[in-house]
C-alpha positions as CSV (number, residue, x, y, z in Angstrom):
1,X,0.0,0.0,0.0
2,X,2.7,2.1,0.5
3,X,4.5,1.6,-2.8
4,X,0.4,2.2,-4.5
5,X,0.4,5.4,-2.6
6,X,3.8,6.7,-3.6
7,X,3.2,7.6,-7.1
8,X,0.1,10.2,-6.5
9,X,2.1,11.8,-3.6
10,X,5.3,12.2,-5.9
11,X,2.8,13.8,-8.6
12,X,1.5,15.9,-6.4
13,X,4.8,17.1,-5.2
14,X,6.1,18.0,-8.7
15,X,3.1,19.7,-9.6
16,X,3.1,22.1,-6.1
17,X,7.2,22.6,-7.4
18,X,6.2,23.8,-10.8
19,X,3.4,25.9,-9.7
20,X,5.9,27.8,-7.3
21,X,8.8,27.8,-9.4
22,X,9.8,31.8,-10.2
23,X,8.8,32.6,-13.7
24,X,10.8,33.6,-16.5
25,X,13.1,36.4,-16.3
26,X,12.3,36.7,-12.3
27,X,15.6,36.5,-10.4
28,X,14.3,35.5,-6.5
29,X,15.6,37.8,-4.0
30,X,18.8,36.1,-2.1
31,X,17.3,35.7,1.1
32,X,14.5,33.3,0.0
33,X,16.9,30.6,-1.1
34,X,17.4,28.2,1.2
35,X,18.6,24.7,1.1
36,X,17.2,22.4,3.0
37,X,19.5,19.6,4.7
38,X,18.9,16.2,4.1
39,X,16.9,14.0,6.3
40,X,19.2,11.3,7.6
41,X,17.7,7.8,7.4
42,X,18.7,5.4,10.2
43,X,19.8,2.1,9.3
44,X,17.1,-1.0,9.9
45,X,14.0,1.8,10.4
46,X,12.0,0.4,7.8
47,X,11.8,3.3,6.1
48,X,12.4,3.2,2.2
49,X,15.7,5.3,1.0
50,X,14.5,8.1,-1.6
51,X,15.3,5.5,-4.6
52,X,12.0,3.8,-3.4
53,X,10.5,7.0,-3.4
54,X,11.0,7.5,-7.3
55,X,14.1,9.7,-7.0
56,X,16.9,9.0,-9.2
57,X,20.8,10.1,-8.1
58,X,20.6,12.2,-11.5
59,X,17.3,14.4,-11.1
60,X,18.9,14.6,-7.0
61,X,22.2,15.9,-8.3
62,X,20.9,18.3,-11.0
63,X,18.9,20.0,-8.2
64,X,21.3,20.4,-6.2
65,X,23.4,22.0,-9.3
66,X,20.7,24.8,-9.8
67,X,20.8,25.1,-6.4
68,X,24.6,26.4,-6.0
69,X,24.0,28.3,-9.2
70,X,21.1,30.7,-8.1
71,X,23.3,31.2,-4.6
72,X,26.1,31.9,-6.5
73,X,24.2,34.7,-9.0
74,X,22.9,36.0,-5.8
75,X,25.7,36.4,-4.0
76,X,27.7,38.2,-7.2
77,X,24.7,40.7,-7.7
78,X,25.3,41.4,-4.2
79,X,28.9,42.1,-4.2
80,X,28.4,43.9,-7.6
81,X,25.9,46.7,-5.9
82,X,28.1,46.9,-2.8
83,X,30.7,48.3,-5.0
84,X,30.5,52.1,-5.5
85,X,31.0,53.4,-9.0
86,X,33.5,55.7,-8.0
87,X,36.2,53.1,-7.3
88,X,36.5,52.3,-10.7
89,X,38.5,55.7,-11.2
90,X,42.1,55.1,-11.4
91,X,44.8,57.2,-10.0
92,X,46.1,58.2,-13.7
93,X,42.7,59.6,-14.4
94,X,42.3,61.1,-11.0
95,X,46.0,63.2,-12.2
96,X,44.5,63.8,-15.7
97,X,41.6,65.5,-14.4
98,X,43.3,67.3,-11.6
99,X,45.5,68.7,-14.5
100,X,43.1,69.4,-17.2
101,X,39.6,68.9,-15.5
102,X,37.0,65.7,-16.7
103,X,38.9,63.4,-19.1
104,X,38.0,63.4,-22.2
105,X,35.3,60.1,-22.5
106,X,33.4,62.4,-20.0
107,X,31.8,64.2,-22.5
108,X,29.3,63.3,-25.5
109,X,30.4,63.9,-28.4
110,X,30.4,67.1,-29.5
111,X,29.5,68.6,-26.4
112,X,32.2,70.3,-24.1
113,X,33.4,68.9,-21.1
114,X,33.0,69.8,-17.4
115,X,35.8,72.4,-17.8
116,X,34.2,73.9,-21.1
117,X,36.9,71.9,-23.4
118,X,35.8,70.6,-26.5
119,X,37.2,68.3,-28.6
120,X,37.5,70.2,-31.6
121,X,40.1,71.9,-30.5
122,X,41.9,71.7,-33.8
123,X,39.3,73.7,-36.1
124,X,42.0,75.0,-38.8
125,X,43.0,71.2,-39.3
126,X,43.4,70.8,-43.2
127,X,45.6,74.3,-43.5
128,X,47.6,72.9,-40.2
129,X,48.3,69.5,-41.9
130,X,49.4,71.5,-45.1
131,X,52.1,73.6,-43.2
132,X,52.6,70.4,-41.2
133,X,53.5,68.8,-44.8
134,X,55.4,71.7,-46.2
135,X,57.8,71.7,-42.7
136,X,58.0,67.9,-42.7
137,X,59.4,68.6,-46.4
138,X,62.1,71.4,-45.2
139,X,63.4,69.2,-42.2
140,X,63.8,66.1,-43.7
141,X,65.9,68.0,-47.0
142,X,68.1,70.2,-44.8
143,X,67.2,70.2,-40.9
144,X,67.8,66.6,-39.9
145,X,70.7,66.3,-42.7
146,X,72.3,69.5,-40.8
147,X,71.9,68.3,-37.4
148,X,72.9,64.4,-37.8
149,X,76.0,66.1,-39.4
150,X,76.6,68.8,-36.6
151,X,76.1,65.4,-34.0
152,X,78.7,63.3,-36.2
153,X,81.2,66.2,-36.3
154,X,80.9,68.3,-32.9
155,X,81.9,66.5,-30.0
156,X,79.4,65.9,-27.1
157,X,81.0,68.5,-24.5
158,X,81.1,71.1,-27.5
159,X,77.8,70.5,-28.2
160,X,76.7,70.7,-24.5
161,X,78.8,73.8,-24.7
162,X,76.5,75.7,-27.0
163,X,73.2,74.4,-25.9
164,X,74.4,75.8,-22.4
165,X,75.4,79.6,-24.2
166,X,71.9,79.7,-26.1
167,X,70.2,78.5,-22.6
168,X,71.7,81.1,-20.9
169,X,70.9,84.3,-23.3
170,X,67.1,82.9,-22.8
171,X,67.7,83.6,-18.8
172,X,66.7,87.6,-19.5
173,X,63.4,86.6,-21.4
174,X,62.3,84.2,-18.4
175,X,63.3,87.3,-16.3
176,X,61.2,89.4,-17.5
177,X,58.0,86.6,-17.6
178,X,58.2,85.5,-14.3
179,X,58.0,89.4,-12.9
180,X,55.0,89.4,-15.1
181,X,53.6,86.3,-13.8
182,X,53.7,87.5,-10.2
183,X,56.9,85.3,-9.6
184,X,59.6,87.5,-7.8
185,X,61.0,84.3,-6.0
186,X,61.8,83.1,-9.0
187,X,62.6,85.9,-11.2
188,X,65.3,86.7,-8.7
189,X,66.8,82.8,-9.0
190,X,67.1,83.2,-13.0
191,X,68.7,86.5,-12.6
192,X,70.8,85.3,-10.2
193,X,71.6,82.1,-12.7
194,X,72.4,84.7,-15.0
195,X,74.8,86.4,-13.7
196,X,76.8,83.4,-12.1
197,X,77.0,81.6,-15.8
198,X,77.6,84.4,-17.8
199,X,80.6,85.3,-15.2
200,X,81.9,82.0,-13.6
201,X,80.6,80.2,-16.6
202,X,82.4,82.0,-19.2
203,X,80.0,83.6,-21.4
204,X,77.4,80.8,-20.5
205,X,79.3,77.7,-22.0
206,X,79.6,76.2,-18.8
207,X,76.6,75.7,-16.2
208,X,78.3,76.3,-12.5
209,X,74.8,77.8,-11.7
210,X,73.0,74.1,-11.7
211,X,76.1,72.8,-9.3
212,X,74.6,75.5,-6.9
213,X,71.4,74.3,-6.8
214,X,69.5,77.0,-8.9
215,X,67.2,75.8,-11.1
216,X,66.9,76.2,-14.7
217,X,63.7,77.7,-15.8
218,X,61.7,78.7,-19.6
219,X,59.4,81.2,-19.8
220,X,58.1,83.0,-22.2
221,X,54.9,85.3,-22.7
222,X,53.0,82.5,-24.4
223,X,52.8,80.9,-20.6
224,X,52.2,84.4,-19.1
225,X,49.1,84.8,-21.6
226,X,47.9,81.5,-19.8
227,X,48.8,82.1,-16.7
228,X,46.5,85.2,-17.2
229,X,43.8,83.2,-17.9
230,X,44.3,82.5,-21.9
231,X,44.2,79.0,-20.6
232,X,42.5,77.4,-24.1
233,X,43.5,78.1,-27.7
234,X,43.4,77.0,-31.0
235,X,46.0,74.8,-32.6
236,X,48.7,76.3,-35.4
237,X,51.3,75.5,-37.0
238,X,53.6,78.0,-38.6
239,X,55.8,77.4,-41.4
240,X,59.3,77.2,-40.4
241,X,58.2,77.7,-36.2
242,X,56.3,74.3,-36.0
243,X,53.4,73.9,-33.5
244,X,51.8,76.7,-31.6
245,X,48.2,78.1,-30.5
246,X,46.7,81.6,-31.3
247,X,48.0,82.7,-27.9
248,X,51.6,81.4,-28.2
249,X,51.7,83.7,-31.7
250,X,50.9,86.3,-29.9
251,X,53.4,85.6,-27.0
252,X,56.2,84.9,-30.2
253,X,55.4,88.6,-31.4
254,X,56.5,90.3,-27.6
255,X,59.1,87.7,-27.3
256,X,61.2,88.9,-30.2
257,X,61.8,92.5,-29.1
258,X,63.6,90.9,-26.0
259,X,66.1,88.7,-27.7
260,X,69.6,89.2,-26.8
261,X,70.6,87.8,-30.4
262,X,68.3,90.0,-32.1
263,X,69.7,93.5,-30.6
264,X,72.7,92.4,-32.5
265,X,73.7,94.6,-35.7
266,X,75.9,92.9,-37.6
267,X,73.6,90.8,-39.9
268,X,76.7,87.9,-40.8
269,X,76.8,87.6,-36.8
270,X,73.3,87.7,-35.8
271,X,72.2,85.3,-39.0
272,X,75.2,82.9,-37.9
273,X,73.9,82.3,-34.6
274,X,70.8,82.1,-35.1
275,X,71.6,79.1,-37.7
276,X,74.0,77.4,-34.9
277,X,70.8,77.7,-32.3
278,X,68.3,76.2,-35.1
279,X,70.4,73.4,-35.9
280,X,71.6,72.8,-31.8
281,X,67.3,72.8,-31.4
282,X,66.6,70.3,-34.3
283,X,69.8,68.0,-32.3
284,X,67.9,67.8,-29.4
285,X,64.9,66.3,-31.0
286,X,66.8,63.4,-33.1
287,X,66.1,60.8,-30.1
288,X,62.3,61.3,-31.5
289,X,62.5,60.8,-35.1
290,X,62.2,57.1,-34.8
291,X,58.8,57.5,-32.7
292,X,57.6,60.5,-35.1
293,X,58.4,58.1,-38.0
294,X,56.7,55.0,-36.8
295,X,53.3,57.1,-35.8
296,X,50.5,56.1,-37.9
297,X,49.4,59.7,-37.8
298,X,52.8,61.6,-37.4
299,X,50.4,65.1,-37.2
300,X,48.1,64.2,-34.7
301,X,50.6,62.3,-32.3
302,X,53.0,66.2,-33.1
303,X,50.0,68.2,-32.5
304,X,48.6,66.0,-28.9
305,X,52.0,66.1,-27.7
306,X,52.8,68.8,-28.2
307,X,49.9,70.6,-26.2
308,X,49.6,68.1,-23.6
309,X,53.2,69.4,-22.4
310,X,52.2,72.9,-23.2
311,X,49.0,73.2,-20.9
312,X,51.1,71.1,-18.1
313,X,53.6,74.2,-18.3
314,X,51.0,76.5,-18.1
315,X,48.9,74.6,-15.2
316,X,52.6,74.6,-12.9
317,X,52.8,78.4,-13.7
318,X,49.6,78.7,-12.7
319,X,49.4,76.3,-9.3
320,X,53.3,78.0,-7.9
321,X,53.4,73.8,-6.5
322,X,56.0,74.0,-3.3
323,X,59.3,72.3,-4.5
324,X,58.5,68.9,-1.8
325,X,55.1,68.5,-3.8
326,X,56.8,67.7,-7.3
327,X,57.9,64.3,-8.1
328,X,62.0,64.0,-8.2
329,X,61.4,63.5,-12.2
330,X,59.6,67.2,-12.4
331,X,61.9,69.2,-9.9
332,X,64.6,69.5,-12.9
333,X,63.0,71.3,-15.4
334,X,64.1,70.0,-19.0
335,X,65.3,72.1,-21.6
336,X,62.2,73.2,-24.0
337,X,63.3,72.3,-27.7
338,X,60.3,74.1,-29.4
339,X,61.9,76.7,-32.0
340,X,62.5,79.9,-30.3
341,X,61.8,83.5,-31.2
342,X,65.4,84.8,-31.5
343,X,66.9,81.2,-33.4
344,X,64.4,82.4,-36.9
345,X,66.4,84.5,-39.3
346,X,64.0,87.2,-40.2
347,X,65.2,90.2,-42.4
348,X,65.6,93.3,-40.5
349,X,64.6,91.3,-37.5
């Protein structure tokens, strides 16, 4: 009678499971999952193991499969939403926007940023890519050739010799832009720089100043524009100069006037050095040929670069960061190679 009575009892039972089984595309809620231990059967009892019952060791082990699964999606949603969104920031973004403001994926397309940058930032592209083109030409024909020459030829301490002069005659023009940027401390460092190379250093070929522990600095009114608030500003490049914005034309206009190679009279002389400081300039930048080469977009990797280091000069000007907040690769500030005002022969400049 018992064995009769088993099959209704085991159709009622799967019928009661479907009926409360969660439907489609309904996750149950992690607390209403429970698993229920099994009921230990004592040995000689009389009692039937679950094999009698119609159970097989498959249809047991499969439930107990779903089982572990739904605790296991359960307790991953759970995890998932105890996880704040803003720990997936990184620390490089959390510099980039410290720098700059919101990165750049923070903004739909075509819409400015948190800090009002967009990223058309580059309107006058096709003219830029033209003089980009056209300079590309002129270096490759006589820049490069020039300066692989003057690197074959002219020793190492030579040539550290003359980037240290040209360095030096740039000392009155960061003079005169840190006073204008509200920087006496260090206006009063670079003249003091000045003197002690252009004495002890003989003319500025020799650089007893960084020995002493004063620190080489660039400035020019490009940075002062932005440290006056000319903080964005449209891409350019000039024939001949390379890149700049709108604001750094402006700031290569009041640099010239301030030149120490300029207020020279003697054209032979004043030509001659500024062809030694071009070709010393275009030396520096050798090491990059190979990367500038390889780009698949030599422009745009010219163009990015060259503004990302741009706006971090600006943003330092701007912040006057205490010397113990810099990383030790930031404290030494490197030499600049962007073309200068003074190096570009101009007639009757």
């Amino acid at each position: 009678m018992i064995r009769l009575a088993a099959g209704p009892v085991l159709a009622s039972l799967l019928l009661a499971g479907c009926a409360s089984a969660p439907k489609p595309g309904a996750t149950p809620p992690p607390a209403a999952i429970e698993v229920a231990a099994p009921a230990a059967v004592q040995p000689g009892d009389g009692q039937t193991a679950s094999l009698d019952a119609g159970t097989t060791p498959a249809a047991a082990a499969a439930g107990d499969a779903a089982a572990a699964d739904a605790m296991g999606t359960a307790q991953e949603a759970t995890t998932a939403a105890a996880v704040p969104a803003s720990d997936a920031a990184t620390a490089a973004e959390d510099d980039f926007a410290a720098l700059y403001g919101e990165p750049a994926d923070a903004a739909a397309p075509g819409q400015a940023s948190a800090d009002g940058a967009r990223p058309a930032y580059d309107p006058w592209e096709p003219m830029n890519r033209r003089i980009h083109a056209f300079n590309n030409a002129v270096d490759r024909t006589v820049a490069r050739p020039l300066a692989k020459a003057y690197v074959a030829v002219v020793p190492q301490p030579v040539r550290l010799g003359v980037t240290n002069f040209f360095d030096n005659l740039g000392s009155p023009l960061t003079f005169v832009n840190q006073l204008l940027q509200g920087r006496p401390r260090d206006a009063v460092q670079t003249l003091g720089r000045f003197v002690v190379n252009s004495t002890l250093g003989i003319g500025g070929v020799f650089d007893p100043a960084s020995d002493l522990k004063m620190k080489r600095r660039s400035e020019d009114f490009g940075q002062t524009l932005g440290t006056w608030g000319w903080g964005r500003s449209r891409y350019v490049e000039l024939p001949f100069f390379g890149p700049r914005t709108v604001r750094d034309v402006f700031g290569l206009a009041a640099d010239a006037p301030l030149s120490p190679i300029r207020q020279i009279e003697e054209d032979k002389v004043r030509v001659g050095l500024q062809g030694v400081q071009l070709v010393d300039t275009r030396a520096q930048l050798l090491s990059l040929d190979a990367l500038r080469d390889a780009a698949p977009d030599e422009y745009a990797m010219t163009r990015d670069a060259w503004l990302a280091r741009r706006n971090y000069m600006i943003e330092i000007d701007r912040r006057h960061p205490a010397e113990d907040e810099l990383p030790d690769y930031l404290r030494e500030e490197e030499r600049d190679p962007t073309v200068p005002a003074a190096a570009m022969p101009i007639p009757g400049g």
